[in-house]
C-alpha positions as a Markdown table, in Angstrom:
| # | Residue | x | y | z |
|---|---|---|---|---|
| 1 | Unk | 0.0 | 0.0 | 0.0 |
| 2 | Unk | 1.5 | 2.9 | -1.2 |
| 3 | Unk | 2.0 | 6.0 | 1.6 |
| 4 | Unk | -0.1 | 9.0 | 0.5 |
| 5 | Unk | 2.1 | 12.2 | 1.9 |
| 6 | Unk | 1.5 | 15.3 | 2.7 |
| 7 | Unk | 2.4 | 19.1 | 3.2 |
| 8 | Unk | 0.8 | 21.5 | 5.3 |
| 9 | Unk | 1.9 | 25.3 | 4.3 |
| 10 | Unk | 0.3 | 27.6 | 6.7 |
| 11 | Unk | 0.4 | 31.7 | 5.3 |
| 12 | Unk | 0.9 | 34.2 | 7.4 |
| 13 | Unk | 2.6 | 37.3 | 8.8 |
| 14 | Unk | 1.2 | 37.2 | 12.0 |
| 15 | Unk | 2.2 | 33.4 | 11.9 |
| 16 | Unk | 5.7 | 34.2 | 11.6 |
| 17 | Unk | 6.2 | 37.2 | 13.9 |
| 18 | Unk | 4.6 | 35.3 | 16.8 |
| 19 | Unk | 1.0 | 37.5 | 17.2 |
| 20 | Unk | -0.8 | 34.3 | 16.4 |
| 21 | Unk | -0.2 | 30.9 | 18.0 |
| 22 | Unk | 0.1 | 28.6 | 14.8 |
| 23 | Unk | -2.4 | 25.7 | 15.8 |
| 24 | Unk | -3.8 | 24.7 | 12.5 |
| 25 | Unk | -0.5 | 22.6 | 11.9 |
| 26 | Unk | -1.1 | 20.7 | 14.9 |
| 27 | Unk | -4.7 | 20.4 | 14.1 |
| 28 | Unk | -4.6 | 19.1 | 10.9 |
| 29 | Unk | -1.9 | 16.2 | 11.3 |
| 30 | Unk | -3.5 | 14.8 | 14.2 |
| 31 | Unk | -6.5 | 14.3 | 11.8 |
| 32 | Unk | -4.9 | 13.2 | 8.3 |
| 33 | Unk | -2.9 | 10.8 | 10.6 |
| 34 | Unk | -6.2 | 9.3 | 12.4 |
| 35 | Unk | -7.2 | 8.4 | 8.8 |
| 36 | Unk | -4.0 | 7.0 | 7.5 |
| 37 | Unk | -2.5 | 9.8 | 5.7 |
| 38 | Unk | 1.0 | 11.1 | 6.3 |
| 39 | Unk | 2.1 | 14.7 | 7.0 |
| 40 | Unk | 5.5 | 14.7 | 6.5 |
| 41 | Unk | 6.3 | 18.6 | 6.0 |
| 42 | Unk | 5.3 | 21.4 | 7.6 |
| 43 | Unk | 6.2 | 24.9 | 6.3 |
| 44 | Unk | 4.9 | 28.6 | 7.5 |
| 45 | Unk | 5.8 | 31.1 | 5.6 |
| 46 | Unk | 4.3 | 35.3 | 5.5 |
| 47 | Unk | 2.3 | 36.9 | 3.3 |
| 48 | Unk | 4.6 | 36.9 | 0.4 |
| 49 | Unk | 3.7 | 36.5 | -2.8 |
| 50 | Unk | 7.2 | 34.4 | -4.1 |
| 51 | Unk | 7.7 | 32.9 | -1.0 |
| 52 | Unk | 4.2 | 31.3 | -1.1 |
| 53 | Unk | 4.5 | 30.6 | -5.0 |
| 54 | Unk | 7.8 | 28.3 | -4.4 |
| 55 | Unk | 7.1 | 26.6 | -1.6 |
| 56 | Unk | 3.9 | 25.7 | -3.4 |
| 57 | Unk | 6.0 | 24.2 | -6.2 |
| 58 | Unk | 8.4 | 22.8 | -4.4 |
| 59 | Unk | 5.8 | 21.0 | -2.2 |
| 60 | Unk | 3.9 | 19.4 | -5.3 |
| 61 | Unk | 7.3 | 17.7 | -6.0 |
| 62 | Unk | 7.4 | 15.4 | -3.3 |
| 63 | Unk | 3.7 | 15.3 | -1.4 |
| 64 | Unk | 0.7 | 14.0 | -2.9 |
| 65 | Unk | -1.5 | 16.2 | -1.0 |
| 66 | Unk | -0.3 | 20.3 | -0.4 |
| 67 | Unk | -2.8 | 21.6 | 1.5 |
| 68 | Unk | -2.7 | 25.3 | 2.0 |
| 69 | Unk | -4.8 | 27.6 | 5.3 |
| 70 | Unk | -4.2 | 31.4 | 5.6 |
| 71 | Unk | -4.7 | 34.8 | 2.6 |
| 72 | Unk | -8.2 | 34.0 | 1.9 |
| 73 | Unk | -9.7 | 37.0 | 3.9 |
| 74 | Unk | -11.0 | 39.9 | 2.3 |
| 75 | Unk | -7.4 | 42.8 | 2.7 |
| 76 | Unk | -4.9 | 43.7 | 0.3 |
| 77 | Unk | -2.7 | 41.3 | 2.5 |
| 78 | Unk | -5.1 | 38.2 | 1.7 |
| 79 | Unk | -3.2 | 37.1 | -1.7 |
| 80 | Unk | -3.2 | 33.0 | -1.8 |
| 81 | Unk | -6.5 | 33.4 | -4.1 |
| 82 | Unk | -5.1 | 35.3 | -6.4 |
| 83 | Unk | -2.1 | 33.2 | -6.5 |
| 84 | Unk | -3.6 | 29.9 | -6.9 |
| 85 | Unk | -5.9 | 31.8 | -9.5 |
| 86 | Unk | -2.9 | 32.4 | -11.8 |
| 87 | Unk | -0.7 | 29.2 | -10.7 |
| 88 | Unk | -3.4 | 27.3 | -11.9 |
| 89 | Unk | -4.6 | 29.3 | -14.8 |
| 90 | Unk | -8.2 | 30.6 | -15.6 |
| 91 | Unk | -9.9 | 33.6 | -14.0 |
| 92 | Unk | -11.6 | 34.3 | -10.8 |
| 93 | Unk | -15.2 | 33.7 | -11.2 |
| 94 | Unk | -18.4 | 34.3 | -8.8 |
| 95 | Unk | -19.8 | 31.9 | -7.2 |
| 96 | Unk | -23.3 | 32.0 | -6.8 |
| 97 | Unk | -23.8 | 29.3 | -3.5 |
| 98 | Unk | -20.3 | 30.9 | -1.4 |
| 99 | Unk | -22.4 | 34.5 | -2.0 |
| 100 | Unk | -25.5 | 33.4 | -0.9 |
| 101 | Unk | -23.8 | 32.0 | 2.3 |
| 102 | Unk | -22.4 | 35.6 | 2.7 |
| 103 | Unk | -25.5 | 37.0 | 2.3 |
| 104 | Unk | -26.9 | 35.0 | 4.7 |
| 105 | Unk | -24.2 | 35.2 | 7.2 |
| 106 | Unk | -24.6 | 39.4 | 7.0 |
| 107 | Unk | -28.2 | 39.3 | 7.2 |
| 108 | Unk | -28.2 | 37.1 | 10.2 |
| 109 | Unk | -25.7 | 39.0 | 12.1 |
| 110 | Unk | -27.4 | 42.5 | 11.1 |
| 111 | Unk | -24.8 | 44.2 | 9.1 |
| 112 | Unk | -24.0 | 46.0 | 6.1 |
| 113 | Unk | -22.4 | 44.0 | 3.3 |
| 114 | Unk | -20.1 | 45.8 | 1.0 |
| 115 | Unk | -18.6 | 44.9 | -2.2 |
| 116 | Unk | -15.6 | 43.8 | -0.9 |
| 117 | Unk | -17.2 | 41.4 | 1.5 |
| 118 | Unk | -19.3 | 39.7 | -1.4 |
| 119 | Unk | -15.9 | 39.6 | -3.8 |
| 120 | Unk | -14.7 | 36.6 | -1.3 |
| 121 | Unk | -17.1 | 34.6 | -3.1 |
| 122 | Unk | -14.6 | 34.7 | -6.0 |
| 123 | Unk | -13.2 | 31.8 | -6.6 |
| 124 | Unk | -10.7 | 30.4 | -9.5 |
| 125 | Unk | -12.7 | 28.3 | -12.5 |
| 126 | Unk | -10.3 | 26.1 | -12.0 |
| 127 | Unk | -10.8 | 24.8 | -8.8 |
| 128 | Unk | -13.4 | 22.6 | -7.2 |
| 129 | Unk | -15.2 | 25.0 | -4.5 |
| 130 | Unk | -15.6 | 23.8 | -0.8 |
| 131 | Unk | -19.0 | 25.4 | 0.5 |
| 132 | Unk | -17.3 | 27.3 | 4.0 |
| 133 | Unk | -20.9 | 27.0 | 6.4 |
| 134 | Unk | -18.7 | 28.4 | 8.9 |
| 135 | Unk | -17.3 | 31.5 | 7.4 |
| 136 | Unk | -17.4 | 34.1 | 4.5 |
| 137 | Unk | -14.2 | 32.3 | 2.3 |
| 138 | Unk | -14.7 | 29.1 | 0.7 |
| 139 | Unk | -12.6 | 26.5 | 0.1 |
| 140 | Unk | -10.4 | 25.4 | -2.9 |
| 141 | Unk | -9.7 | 22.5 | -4.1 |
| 142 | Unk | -7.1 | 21.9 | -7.0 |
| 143 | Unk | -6.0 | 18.5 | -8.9 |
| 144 | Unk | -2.9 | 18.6 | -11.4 |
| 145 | Unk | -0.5 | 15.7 | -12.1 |
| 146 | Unk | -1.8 | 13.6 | -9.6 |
| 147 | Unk | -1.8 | 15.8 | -6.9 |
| 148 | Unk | -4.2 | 17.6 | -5.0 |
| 149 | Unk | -3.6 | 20.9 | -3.7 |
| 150 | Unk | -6.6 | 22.5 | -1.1 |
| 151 | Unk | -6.5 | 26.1 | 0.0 |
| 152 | Unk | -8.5 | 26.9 | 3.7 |
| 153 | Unk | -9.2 | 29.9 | 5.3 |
| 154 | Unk | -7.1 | 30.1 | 8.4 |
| 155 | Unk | -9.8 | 30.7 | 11.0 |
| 156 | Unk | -8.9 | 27.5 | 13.0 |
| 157 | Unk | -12.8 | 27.8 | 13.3 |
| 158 | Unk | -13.6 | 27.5 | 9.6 |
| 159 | Unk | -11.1 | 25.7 | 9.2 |
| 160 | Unk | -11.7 | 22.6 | 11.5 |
| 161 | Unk | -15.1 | 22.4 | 10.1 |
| 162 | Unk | -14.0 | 22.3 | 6.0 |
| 163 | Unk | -11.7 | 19.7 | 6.8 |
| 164 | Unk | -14.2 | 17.5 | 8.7 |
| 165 | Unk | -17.2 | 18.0 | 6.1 |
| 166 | Unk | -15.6 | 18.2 | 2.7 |
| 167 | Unk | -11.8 | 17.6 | 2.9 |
| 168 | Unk | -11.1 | 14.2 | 5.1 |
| 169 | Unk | -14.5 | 12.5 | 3.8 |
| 170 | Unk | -12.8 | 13.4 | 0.0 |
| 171 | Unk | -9.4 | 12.3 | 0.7 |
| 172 | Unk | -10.5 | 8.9 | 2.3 |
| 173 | Unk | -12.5 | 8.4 | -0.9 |
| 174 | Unk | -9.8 | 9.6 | -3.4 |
| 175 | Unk | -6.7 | 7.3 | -1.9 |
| 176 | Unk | -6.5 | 4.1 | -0.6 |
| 177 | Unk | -5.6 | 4.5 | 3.3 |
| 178 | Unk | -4.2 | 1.9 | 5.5 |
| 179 | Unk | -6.1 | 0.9 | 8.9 |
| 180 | Unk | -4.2 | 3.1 | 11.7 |
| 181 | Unk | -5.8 | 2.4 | 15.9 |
| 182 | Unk | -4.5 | 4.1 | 18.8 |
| 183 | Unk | -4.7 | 3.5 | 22.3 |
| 184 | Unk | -3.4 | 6.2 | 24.8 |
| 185 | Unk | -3.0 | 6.0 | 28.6 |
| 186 | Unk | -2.2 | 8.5 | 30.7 |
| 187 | Unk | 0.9 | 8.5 | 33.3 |
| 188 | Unk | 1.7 | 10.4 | 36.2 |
| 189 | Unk | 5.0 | 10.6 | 39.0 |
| 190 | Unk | 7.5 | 9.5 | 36.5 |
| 191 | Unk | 9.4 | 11.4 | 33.9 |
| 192 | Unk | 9.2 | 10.2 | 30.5 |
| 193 | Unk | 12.9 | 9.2 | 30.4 |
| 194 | Unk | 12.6 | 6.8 | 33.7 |
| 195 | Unk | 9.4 | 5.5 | 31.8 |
| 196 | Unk | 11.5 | 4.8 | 28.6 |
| 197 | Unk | 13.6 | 2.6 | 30.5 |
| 198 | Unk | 11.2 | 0.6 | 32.3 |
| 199 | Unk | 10.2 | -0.5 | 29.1 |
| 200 | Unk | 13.0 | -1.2 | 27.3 |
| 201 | Unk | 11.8 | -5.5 | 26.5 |
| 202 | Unk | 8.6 | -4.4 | 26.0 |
| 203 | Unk | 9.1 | -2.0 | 23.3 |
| 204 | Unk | 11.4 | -4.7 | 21.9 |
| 205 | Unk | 9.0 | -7.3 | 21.8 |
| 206 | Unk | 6.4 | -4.7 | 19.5 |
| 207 | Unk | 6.1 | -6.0 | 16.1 |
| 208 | Unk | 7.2 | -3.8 | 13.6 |
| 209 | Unk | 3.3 | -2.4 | 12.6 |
| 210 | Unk | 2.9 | -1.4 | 16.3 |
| 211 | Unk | 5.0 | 1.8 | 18.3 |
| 212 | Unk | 5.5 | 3.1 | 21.5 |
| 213 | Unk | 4.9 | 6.9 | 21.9 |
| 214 | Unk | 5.6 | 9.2 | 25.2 |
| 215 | Unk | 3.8 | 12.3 | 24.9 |
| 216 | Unk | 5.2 | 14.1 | 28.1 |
| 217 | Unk | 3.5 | 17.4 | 29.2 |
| 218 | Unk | 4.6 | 19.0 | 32.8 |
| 219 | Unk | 2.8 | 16.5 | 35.2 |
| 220 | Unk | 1.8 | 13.6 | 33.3 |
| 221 | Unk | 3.2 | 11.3 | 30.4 |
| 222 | Unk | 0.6 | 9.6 | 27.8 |
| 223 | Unk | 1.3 | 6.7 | 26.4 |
| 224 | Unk | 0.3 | 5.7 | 23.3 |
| 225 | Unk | 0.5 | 2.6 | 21.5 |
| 226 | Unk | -0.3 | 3.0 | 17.4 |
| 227 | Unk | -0.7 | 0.1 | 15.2 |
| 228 | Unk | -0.8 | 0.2 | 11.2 |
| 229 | Unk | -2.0 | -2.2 | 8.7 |
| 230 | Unk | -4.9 | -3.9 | 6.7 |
| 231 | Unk | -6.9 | -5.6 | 9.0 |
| 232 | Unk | -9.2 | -3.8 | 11.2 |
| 233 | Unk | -10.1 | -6.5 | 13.7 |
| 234 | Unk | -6.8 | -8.1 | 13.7 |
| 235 | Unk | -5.2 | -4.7 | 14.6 |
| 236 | Unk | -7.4 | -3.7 | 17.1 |
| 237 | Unk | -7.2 | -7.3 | 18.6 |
| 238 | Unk | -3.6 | -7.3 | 19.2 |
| 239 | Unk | -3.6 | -3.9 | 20.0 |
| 240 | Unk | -5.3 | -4.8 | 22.8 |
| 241 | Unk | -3.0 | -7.8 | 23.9 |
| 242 | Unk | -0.2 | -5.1 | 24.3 |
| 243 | Unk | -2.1 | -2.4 | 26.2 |
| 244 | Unk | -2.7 | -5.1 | 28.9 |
| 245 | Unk | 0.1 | -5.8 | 29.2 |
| 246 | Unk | 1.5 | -2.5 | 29.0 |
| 247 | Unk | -0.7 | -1.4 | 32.3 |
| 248 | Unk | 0.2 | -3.9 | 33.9 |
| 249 | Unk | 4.2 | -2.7 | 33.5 |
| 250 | Unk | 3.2 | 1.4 | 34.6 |
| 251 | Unk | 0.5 | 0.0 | 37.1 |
| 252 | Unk | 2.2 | 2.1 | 39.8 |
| 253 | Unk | 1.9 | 5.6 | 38.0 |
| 254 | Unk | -1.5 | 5.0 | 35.9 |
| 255 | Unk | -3.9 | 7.7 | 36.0 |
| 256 | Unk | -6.3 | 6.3 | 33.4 |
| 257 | Unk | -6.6 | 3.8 | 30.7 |
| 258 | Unk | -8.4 | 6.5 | 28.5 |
| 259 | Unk | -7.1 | 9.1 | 26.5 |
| 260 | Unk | -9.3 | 11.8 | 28.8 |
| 261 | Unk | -8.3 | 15.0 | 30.8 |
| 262 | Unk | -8.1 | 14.2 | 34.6 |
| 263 | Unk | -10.9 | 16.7 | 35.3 |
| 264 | Unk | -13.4 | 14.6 | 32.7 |
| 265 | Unk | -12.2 | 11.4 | 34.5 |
| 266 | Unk | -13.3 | 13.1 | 38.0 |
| 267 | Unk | -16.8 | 14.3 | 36.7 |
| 268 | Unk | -17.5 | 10.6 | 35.6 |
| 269 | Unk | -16.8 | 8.9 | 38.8 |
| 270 | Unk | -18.4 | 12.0 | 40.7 |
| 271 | Unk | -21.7 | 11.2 | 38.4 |
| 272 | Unk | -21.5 | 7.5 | 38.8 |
| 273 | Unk | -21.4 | 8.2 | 42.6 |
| 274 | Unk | -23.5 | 10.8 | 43.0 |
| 275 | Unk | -21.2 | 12.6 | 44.9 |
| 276 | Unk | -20.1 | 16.5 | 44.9 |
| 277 | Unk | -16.8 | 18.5 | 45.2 |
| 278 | Unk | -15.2 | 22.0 | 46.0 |
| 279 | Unk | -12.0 | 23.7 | 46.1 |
| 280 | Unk | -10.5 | 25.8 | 48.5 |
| 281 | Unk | -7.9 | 27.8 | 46.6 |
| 282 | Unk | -4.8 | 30.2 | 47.1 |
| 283 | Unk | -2.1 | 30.2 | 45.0 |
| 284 | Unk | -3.7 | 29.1 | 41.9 |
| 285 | Unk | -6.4 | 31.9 | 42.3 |
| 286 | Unk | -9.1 | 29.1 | 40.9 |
| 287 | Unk | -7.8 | 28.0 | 38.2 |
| 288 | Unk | -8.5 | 24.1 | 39.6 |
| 289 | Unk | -11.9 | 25.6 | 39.9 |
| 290 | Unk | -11.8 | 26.8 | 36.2 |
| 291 | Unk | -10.3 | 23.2 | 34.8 |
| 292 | Unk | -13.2 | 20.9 | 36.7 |
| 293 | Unk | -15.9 | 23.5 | 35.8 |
| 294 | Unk | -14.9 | 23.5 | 32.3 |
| 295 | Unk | -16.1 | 20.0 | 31.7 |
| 296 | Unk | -19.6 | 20.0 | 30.4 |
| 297 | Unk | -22.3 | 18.7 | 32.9 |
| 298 | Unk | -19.9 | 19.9 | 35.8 |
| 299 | Unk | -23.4 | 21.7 | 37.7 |
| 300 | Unk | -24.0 | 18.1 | 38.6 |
| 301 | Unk | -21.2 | 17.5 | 40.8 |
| 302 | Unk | -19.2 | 20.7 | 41.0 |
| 303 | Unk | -20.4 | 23.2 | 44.1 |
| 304 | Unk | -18.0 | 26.3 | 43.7 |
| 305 | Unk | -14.8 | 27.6 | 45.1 |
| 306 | Unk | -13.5 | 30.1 | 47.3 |
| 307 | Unk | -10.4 | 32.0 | 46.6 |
| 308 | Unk | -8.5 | 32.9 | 49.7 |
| 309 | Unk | -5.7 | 34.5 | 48.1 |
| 310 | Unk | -5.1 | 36.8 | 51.4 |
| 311 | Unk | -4.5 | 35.5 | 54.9 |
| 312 | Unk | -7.3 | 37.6 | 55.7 |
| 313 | Unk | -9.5 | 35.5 | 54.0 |
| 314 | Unk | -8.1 | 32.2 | 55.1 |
| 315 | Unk | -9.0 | 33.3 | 58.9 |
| 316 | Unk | -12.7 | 35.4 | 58.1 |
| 317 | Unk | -14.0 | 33.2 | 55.5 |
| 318 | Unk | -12.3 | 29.7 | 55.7 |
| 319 | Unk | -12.2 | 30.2 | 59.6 |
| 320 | Unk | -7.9 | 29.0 | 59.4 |
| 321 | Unk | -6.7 | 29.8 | 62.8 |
| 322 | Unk | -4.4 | 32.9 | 62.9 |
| 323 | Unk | -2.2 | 30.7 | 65.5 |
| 324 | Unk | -1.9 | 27.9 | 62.6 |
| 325 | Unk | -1.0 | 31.2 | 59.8 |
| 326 | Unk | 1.1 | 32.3 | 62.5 |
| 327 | Unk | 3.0 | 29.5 | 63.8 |
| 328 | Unk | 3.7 | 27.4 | 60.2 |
| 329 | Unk | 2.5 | 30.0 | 57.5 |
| 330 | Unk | 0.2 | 30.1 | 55.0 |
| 331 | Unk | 2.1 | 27.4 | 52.7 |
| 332 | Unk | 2.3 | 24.8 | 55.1 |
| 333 | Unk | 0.6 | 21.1 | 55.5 |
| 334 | Unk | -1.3 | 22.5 | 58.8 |
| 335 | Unk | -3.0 | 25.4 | 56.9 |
| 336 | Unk | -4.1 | 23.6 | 53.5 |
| 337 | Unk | -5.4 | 21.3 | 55.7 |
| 338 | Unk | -7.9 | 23.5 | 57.8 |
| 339 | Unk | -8.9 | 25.3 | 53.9 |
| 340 | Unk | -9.5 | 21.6 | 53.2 |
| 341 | Unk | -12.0 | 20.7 | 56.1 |
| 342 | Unk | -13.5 | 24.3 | 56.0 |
| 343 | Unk | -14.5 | 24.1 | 52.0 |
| 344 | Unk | -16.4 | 20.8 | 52.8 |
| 345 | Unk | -18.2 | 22.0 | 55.6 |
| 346 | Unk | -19.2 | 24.8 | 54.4 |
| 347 | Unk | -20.0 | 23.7 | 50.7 |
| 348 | Unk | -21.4 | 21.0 | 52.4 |
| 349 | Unk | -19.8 | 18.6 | 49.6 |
| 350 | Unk | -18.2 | 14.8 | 49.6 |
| 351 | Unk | -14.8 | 15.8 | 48.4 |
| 352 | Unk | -13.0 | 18.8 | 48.2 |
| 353 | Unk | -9.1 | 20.3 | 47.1 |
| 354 | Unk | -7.0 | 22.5 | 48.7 |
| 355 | Unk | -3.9 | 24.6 | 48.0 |
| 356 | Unk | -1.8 | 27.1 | 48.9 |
| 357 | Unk | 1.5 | 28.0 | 47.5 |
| 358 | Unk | 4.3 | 30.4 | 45.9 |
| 359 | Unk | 4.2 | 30.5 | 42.5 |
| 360 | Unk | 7.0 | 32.9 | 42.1 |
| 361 | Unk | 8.8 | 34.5 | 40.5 |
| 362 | Unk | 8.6 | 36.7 | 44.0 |
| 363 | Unk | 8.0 | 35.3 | 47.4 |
| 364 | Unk | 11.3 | 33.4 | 47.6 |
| 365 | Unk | 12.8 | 32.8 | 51.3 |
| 366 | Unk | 15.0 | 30.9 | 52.9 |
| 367 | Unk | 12.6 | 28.7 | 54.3 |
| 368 | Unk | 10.4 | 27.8 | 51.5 |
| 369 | Unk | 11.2 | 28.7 | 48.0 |
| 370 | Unk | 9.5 | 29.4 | 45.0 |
| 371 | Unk | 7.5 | 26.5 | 43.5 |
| 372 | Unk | 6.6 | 25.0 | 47.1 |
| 373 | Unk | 3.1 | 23.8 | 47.2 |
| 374 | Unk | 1.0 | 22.4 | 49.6 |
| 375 | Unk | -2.0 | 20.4 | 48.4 |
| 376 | Unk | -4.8 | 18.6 | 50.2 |
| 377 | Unk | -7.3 | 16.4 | 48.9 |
| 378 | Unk | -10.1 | 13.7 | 49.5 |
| 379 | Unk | -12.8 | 13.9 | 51.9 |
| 380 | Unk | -13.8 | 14.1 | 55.4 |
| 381 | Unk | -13.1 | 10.2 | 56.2 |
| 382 | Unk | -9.8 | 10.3 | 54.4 |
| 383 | Unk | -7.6 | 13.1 | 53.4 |
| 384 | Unk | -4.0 | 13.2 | 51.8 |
| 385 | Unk | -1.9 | 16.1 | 52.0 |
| 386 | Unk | 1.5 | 16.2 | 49.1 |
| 387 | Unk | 4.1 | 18.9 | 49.4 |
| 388 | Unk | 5.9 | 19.8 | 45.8 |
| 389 | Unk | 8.3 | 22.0 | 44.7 |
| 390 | Unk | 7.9 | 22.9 | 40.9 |
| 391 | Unk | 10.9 | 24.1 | 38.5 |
| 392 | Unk | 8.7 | 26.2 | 36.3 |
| 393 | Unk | 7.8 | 29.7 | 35.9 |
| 394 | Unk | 4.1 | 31.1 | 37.0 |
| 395 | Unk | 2.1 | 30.1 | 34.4 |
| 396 | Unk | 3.2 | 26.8 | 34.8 |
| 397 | Unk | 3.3 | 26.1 | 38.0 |
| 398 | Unk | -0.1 | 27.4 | 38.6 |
| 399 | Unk | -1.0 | 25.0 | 35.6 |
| 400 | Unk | 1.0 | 21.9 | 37.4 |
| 401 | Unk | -0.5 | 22.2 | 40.8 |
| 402 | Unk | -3.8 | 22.3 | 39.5 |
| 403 | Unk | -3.5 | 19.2 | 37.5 |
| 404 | Unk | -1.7 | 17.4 | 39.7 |
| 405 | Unk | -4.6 | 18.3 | 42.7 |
| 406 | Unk | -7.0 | 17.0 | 40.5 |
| 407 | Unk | -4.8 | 14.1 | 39.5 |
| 408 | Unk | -4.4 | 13.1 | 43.6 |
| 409 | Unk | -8.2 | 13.2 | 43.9 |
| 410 | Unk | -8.8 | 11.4 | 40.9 |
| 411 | Unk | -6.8 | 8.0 | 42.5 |
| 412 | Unk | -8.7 | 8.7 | 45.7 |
| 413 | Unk | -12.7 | 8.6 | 44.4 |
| 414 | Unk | -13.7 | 5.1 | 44.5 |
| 415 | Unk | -14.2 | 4.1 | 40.5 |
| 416 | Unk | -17.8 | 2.3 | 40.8 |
């Protein structure tokens, strides 16, 4: 079976200089790979017309698939139409269904629609159009020699949804695509490297149409067997065989056997138990609270929070003894504790989290450093407290101790 490759060229200034996070890239390979298609390049270049009009040629010598997202808006600085236009030959030509979707798309929003608005529904005669329900620019697609070439807009918006209704159900039609399953599971307390080594015999003993990957973040690892080949229920049969065993070998540091954020792993055991939490929160000023409310359904088991970033409001609204501030300070074992049996009284919840911390980069001292963190967790029958210290800047180590909370009560809610 022959392997069906393919560049991504995402256009941009704003790309380039650093204004816009390029995720499209991401994006994209994660779905052509689900479906058996290769990316094997990835290019970003600015809004320049030579620049875009070699890489474009250069691409369609050695992918079978060039697919193109940015320059399709309606500014001066919007010039991949144009370009395809005259790579491709022929002339830009309304079309009649792209301008009725702008049309509708103006009147439903209640503004005016001006000429230049209506001239994105312009597209090349040469190309095959991909209706854009999400947005005013349509799609293009191209075929010469063999190859396809496909031009997006680079809202990741209207993007995401031309790729899942017109360009993935086309390409899986147009090529013949090996069978590719994945089965991920998610790690926490070792590092990625210590991991490696554990399973040095087991990656050994993987046939050649399965791999290990380690997908490390700051607090967990994923791992994530992939297998590739003809047969559907063979694949997904061994597959199987070799994630068993494969728990079985990380048993000590699984999180889940699902390829699931930790806060959608708490909401389903909270749901299946009928239970409730809160969080008590200092240093990470709710974020914990934002993660576990983010999940949809989360008003079924999710209370509320209180941030008691002061002292003040550790001792008037969490009732923390000024002795226990005092004596051990506010990032201390003793304190998070007292936030912890506070929140659950007073939220009158099952399980609740606590923290309290300095997250830097100010607040250093000899006694406790930046990145020390005190967490508590579980609930009023059984609580664990866990002290860290984190390497990382703010962002980050607000971002680890929130995880890492949730990951602690996670391994303490009963699973049935």
């Amino acid at each position: 079976m022959k392997k069906v490759n393919t560049s991504i060229i995402t256009i941009g200034d704003e790309l380039l200089m650093g204004q816009t996070i390029n995720t499209n890239s991401a994006w994209m390979s994660q779905e052509l790979n689900r479906i058996g298609i290769w990316v094997h390049r990835q290019i970003t270049i600015g809004d320049n017309w030579n620049d875009i009009w070699n890489v474009l040629q250069d691409e369609t010598s050695l992918s079978d698939i060039i697919i193109l997202t940015g320059g399709l808006g309606p500014t001066a600085d919007d010039i991949t139409k144009p370009l395809l236009c005259k790579y491709f030959g022929g002339q830009l030509i309304m079309n009649e269904e792209a301008l009725q979707n702008i049309k509708n798309i103006f009147t439903r929003l209640n503004r005016p629609l001006i000429e230049r608005n209506m001239k994105q529904a312009e597209v090349p005669d040469s190309c095959s159009v991909l209706q854009n329900r999400r947005g005013t620019a349509p799609g293009m697609l191209f075929s010469r020699d063999g190859k396809i070439i496909i031009s997006l807009p680079g809202v990741p918006y209207e993007m995401k949804g031309l790729m899942e209704a017109s360009v993935i159900p086309y390409l899986k039609n147009e090529f013949v695509l090996p069978t590719i399953c994945y089965k991920t599971m998610v790690t926490a307390g070792k590092g990625e490297s210590f991991i490696a080594e554990q399973l040095v015999d087991f990656e050994k003993s993987l046939p050649h149409y399965i791999s290990l990957a380690y997908l490390p973040a700051y607090v967990i690892v994923k791992l994530r067997l992939k297998a590739i080949g003809e047969n559907k229920k063979k694949l997904e049969k061994e597959l199987h065989s070799y994630f068993e065993i494969l728990k079985k070998l990380v048993a000590e540091i699984l999180v889940s056997d699902e390829d699931k954020r930790a806060e959608e792993l708490i909401g389903e055991q909270l749901i299946k138990s009928g239970k409730t939490v809160a969080t008590a929160e200092s240093c990470t000023g709710g974020y914990i609270a934002h993660l576990i409310s983010s999940v949809p359904g989360a008003s079924n088991y999710f209370k509320g929070s209180m941030v008691s970033y002061s002292n003040e409001i550790k001792e008037n609204v969490l009732n923390v003894s000024p002795q226990t501030l005092e004596k051990f300070g506010a990032v201390s074992e003793e304190v998070v504790s007292e936030m912890f049996y506070s929140i659950i009284e007073k939220m009158k919840v099952e399980y609740a989290i606590a923290v309290s911390g300095i997250m830097g980069p100010l607040g250093d001292s000899n006694e406790k450093q930046v990145g020390t963190v005190w967490i508590a967790v579980g609930s009023k029958e059984r609580m664990i407290t866990k002290k860290l210290v984190l390497p990382f800047d703010r962002t980050k180590n607000i971002e680890s101790t929130s995880q890492l909370a949730i990951i602690l009560l996670l391994k303490i809610i009963p699973k049935n």
